[in-house]
N, C-alpha and C positions, 0 to 999 in steps of 0.2 A: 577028105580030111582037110582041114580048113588052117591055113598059115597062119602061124602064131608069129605076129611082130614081135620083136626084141628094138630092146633101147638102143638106137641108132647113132643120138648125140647128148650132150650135157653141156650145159653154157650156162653163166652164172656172171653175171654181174653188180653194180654196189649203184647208190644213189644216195648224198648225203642232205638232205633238208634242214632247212633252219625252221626253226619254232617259230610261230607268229608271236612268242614273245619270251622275256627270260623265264625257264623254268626250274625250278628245286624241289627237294623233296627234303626228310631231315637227313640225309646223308651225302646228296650229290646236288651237283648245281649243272643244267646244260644249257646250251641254245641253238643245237642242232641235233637232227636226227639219223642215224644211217639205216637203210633198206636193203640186204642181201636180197637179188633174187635168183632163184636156181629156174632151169628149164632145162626140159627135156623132153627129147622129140623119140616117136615111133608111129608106126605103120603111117606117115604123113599126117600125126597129130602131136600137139605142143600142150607139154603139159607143165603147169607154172606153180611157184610154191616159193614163200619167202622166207627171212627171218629180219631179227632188228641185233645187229652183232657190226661186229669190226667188218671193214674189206675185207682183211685178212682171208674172211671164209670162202672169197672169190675163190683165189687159186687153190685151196681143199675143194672146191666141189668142183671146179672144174679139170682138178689132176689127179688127186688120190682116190675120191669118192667116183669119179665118172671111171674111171680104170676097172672099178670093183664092178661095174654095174652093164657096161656096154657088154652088148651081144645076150643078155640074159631078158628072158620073156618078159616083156611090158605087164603083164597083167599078173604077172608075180611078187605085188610086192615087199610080202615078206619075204624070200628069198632073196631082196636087191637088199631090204634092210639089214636082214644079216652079213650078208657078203659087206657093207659099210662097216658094221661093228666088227666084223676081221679083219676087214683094211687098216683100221686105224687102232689095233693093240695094240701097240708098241711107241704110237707117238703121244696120246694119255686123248681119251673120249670126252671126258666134264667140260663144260666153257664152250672156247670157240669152235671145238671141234663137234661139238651135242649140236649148236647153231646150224653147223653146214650139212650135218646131217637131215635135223628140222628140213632144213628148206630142199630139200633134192626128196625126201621122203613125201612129204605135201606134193611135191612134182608129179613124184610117181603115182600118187593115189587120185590129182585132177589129170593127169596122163592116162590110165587105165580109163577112167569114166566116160574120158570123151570117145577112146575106143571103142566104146559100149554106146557108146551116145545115152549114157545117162546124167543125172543131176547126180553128185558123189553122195549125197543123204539117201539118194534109192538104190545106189550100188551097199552101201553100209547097212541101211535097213534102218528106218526111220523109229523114231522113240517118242514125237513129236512134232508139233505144225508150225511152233513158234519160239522161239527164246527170249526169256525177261534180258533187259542186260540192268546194268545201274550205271549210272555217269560216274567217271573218276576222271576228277583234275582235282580243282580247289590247290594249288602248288602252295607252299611255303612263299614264294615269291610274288605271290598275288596281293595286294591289297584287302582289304575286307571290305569295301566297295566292290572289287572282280570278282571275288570269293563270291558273296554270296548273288550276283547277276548270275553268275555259271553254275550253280548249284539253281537257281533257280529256275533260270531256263529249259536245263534238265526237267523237272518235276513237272513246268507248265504244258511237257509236250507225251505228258503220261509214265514218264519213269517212278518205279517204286522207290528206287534205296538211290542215295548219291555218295561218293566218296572224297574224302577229304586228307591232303598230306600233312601231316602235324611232324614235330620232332626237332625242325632245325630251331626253335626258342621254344624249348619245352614253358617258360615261364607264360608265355602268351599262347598256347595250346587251347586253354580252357577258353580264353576270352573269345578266339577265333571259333572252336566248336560253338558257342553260347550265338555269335553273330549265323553261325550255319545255321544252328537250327532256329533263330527267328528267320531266315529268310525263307525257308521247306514247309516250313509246318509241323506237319502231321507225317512225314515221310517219311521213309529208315535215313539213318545217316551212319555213316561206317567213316572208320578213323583209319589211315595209314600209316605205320611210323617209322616203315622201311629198316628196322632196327634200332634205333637211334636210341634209345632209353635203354637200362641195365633194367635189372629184375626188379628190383624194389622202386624205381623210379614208375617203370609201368604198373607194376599193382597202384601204387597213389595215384597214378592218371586213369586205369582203371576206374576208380572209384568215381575220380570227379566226372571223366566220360557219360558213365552212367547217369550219373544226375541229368544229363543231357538227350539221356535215351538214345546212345551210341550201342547200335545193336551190333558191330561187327571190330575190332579191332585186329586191323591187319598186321603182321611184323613187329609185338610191342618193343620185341628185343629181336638177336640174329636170329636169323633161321639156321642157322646153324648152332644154337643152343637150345638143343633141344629139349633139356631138362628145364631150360627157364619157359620155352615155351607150355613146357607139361605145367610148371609149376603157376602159369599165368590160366591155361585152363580151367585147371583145379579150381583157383581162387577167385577167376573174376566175375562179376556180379552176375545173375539171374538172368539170364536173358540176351547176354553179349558174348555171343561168337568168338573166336580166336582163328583166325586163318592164315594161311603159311603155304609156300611151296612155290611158290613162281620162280625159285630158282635151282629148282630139279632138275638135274640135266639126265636123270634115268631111274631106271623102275625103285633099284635098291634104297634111293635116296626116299621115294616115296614110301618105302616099306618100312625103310628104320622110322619115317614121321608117326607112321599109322602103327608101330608096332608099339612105340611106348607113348601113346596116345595122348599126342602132342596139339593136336589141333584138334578142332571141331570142324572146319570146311579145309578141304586142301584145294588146292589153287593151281591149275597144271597148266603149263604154257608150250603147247605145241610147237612154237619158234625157238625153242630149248630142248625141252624134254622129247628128244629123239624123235620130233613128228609128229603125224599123227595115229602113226603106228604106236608110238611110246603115250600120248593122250588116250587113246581108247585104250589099251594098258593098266593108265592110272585109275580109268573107270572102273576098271575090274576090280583094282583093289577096293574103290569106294564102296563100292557094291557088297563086296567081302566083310567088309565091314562097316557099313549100313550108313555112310557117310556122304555127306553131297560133297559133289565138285563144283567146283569154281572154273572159270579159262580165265588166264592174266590175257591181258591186252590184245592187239593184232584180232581185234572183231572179225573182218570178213574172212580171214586165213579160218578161224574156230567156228562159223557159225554151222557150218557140214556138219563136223562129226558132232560139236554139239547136241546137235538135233538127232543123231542118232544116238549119242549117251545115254547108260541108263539112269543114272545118278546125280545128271546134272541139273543146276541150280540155275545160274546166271552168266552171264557175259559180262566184262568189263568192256565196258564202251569209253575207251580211254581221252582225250581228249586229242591229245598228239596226233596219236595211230589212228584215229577215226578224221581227220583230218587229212594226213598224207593218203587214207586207201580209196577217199573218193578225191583226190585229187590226183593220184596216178593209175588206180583201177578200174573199167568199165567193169559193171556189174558189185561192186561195191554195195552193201546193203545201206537202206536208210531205215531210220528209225520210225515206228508209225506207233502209237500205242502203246509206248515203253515196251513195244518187243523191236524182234527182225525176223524178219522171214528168208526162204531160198526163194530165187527164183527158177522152178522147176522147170522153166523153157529152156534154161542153160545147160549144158553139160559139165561134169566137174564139179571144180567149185564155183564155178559162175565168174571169174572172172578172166579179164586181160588186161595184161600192161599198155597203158598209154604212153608208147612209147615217144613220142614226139614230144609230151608235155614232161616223162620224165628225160629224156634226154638233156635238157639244163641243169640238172644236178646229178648231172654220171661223177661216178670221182676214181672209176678203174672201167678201161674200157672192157668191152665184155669180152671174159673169155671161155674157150671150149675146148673141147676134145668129141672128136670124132674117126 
């Protein structure tokens, strides 16, 4: 009878990056980035998984959540996801507490695989070879000079669609959409507006998007009005998408989206929505109802299950998070062909922390329970 390891430790640590420039979007302004990352070790293998959240989530994964999970079978990890969501009844799941989950969940699922010494897309069960992603930056803060050099560099190196942040001067939207797409071409171009416009604001930028051949309009209004998003569906032009969800922090949220059919692509971001237990999840729903999914941000964390999705569309290859994950992760994908591939030599998800290069911006030394 063959020893079943069990999770032996949990260590979670923060790393704070600064942006290689000011970024915005129509509702926030930053110029730093923070990186949670959870680990977790069994039968003498380290299994890694991140999110982009407050520290905060340090001491949750490394006291409430590793409490739930130590002594319980490594390669069980629905059973550790559960034991997570009855750890934290009572202190509220949504927000920071869905983030710490995200990232100790991804632990346990590139923890299981190297167990296995598999690549996590063949432990999952592959769905495909390759995934599209689309460039998203184009920040509110950019110039229309840097605007369109980054939208274009994207498209020169084979990407279909590119995404752009509109909202913070709704009056200068259109002109900057107008400089996008002379700089693309012929490309898709998706609009962001992270909220930023009321209901009647974004049907009129609907309209003029369109003239632009804006096939995708992310967040016209909150994602959490869900009737304005129904009612942007309904109305907006022939051909232009409405997509929503990067800020799911669990299945329910994804269900009231999909149940009074608020969007057209949902958007799921495994560095939130409860992992990647809670992303393959959201598939199911897509599935259920015949809808593609999207992954918000944190490319190399999604490109796994991605690839095993059944429903899935694209990648957001963000501009930020595709930055920091090959500058702190070996095994980091790169772009060839406006897709990405795994690298099936790897087990897991293919990657590891460059701990040396991230140690200059640790901002909570790491901690554990063991």
């Amino acid at each position: 009878m063959r020893s079943v390891p069990t999770i032996a430790s949990v260590t979670a640590s923060a790393y704070e990056i600064p942006t290689d420039t000011a970024e915005a979007d129509g509702t926030l302004s930053w110029t730093t980035t923070t990186l949670v990352v959870a680990e977790a070790e069994a039968g003498g293998k380290r299994g890694l998984g991140y999110t982009y959240a407050h520290p905060a989530a340090v001491p949750l994964i490394a006291g409430k959540l590793a409490e739930a999970v130590l002594g319980l079978d490594a390669c069980a990890v629905p059973q550790a996801w559960q034991a997570m969501l009855r750890a934290v009844r009572n202190i509220g799941r949504p927000g920071l507490v869905a983030t710490a989950i995200s990232a100790l969940d991804a632990a346990l699922w590139d923890l299981k695989a190297k167990l296995l010494e598999l690549p996590l897309v063949t432990l999952l069960g592959a769905a495909r070879e390759a995934v599209p992603v689309y460039g998203s930056g184009g920040f509110t803060s950019y110039s229309v000079k840097r605007l369109q050099e980054q939208l274009a560099g994207w498209t020169a190196e084979g990407v279909r669609w590119v995404k752009m942040k509109v909202g913070s001067d709704p009056a200068a939207d259109p002109a900057r959409a107008a400089a996008a797409r002379e700089a693309i071409g012929k490309a898709g171009l998706f609009v962001d507006a992270n909220g930023a416009y009321d209901r009647k604001e974004a049907l009129a930028m609907a309209e003029r998007f369109a003239a632009l051949g804006v096939a995708w309009f992310e967040e016209p209004v909150s994602s959490d009005d869900l009737a304005g998003l129904r009612l942007l569906r309904d109305r907006a032009p022939a051909g232009m998408r409405i997509a929503a969800g990067e800020y799911g922090y669990d299945l329910g949220y994804f269900r009231r989206m999909l149940e009074v059919e608020a969007i057209d692509v949902l958007q799921a971001d495994a560095t939130r929505c409860l992992g990647i237990t809670g992303f393959l999840a959201a598939d199911a729903l897509c599935e259920a109802r015949s809808l593609p999914l999207s992954s918000h941000c944190a490319p190399a964390l999604h490109l796994h299950p991605a690839l095993a999705a059944k429903r899935f569309w694209n990648v957001e290859w963000f501009h930020d998070h595709v930055r920091i994950e090959q500058m702190l992760f070996d095994g980091a994908p790169r772009l060839a062909q406006g897709v990405i591939r795994a690298d099936l030599a790897r087990p897991g998800l293919g990657l590891e922390l460059k701990r040396a290069d991230a140690a200059r911006f640790a901002i909570q030394a790491p901690g554990g329970n063991a």
